[in-house]
C-alpha positions in Angstrom: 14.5 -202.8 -131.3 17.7 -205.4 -131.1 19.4 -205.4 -128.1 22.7 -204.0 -127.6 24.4 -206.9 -126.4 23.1 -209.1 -130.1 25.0 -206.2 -131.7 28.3 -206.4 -129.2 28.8 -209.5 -130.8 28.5 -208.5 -134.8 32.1 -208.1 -136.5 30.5 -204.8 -138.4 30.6 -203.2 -134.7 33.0 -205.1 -132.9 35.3 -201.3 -132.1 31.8 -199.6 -131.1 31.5 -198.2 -127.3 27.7 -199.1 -125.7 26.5 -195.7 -126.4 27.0 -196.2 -130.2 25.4 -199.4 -130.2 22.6 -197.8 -128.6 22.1 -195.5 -131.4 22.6 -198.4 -134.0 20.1 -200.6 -131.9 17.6 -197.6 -132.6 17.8 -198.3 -136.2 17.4 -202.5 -136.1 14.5 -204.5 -136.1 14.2 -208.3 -135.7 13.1 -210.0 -138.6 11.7 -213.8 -139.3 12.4 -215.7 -142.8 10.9 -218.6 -143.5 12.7 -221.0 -145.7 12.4 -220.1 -149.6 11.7 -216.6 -148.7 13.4 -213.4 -150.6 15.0 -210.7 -148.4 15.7 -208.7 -151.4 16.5 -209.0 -155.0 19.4 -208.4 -157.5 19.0 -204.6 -158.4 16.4 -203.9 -156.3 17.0 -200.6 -154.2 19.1 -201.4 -151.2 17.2 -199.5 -147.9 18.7 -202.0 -145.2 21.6 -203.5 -144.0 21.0 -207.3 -142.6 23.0 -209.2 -140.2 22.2 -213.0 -139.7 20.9 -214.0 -136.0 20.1 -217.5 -137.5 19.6 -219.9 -140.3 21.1 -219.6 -143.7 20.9 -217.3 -146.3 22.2 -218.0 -150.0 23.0 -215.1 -152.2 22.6 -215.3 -155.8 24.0 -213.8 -158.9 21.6 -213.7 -162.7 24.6 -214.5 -164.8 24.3 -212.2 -168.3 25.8 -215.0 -170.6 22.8 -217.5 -169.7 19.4 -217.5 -168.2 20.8 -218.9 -165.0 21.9 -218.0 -161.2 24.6 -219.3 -159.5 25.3 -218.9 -155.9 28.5 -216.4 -155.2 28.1 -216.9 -151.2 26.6 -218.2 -148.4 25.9 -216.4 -145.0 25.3 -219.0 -142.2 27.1 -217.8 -139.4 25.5 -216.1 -136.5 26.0 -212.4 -136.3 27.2 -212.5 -140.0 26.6 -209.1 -142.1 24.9 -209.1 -145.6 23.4 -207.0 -147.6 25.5 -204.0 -147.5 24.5 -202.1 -150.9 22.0 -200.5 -147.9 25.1 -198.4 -146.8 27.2 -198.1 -149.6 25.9 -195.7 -152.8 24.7 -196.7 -155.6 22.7 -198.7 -152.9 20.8 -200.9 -155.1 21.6 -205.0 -154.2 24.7 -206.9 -156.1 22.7 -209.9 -155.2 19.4 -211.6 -154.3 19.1 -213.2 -151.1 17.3 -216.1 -150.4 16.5 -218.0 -147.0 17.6 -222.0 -147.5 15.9 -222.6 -144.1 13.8 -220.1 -141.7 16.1 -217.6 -140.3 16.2 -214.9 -138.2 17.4 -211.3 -139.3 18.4 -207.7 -138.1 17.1 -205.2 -140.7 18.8 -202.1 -139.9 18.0 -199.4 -141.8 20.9 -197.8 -143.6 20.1 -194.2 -144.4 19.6 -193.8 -140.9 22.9 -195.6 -140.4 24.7 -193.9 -142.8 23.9 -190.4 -140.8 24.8 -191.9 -137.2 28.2 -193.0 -139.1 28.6 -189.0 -140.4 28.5 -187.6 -137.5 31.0 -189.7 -135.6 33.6 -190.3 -138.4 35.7 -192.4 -135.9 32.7 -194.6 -135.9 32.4 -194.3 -139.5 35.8 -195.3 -140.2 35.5 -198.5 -137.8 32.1 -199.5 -139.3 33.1 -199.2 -143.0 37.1 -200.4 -142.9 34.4 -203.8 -141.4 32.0 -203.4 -144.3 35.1 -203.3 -146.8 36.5 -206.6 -145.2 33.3 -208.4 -145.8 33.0 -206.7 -149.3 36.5 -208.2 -150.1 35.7 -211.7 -148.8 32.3 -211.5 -151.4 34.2 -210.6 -154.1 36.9 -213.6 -153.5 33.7 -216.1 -153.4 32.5 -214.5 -156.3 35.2 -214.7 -158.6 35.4 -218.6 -157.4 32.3 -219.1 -158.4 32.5 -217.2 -161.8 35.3 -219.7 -162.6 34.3 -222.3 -161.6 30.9 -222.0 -164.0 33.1 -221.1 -167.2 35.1 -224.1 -166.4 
């Protein structure tokens, strides 16, 4: 289990009360990455949400006009949120992950999130007005990179 005051300090939960973090912090495991490993893979079935406690993370799209990836973002700040197709349907991943140097991870697993957000819509509505911010902030670095490969 993650500690309470790790997830204090994640922008996902930064509205959350102790108590809710508690119940979040029931659902999060600590995770190691060494560098070059995958955390998950474009189109794979998204079961976790993953928050960065350290290192560096690329993300990576399969472009469908040539047999190559480009990277769309980069997560490399500490208590940074990723992988959010484990909270939000069809919940299969926009993008493979990959760790550019060991890293360490919360896995939290988002079913289990998704029903702690349900039954407190107040914390729902915090939690995923966050997720949305960081959804928007992916799509702006996507769309910079997309141009910048058609350039």
């Amino acid at each position: 289990m993650v500690s309470i005051d790790e997830l204090s300090e994640v922008a996902l939960f930064e509205d959350l009360s102790r108590e809710q973090l508690e119940q979040i912090a029931q659902l999060s495991n600590e995770k190691a990455v060494g560098r070059g490993d995958i955390l998950f893979r474009e189109s794979d079935p998204a079961r976790y949400l993953y928050i960065l406690l350290e290192g560096e993370i690329s993300l990576q799209v399969q472009l469908t006009s040539r047999n190559q990836q480009i990277t769309v973002g980069v997560v490399d700040k500490d208590m940074q949120g990723f992988g959010w197709s484990g909270v939000i349907p069809p919940h299969f991943f926009t993008a493979t992950a990959q760790a550019m140097r060991d890293s360490r991870v919360i896995e939290i697993d988002g079913q289990a999130l998704l029903v702690v957000l349900q039954e407190d819509p107040l914390v729902g509505f915090y939690v995923m007005q966050n997720i949305a911010r960081l959804i928007s902030g992916r799509l702006r670095n996507c769309r910079t990179a997309l141009l910048k490969t058609i350039e």
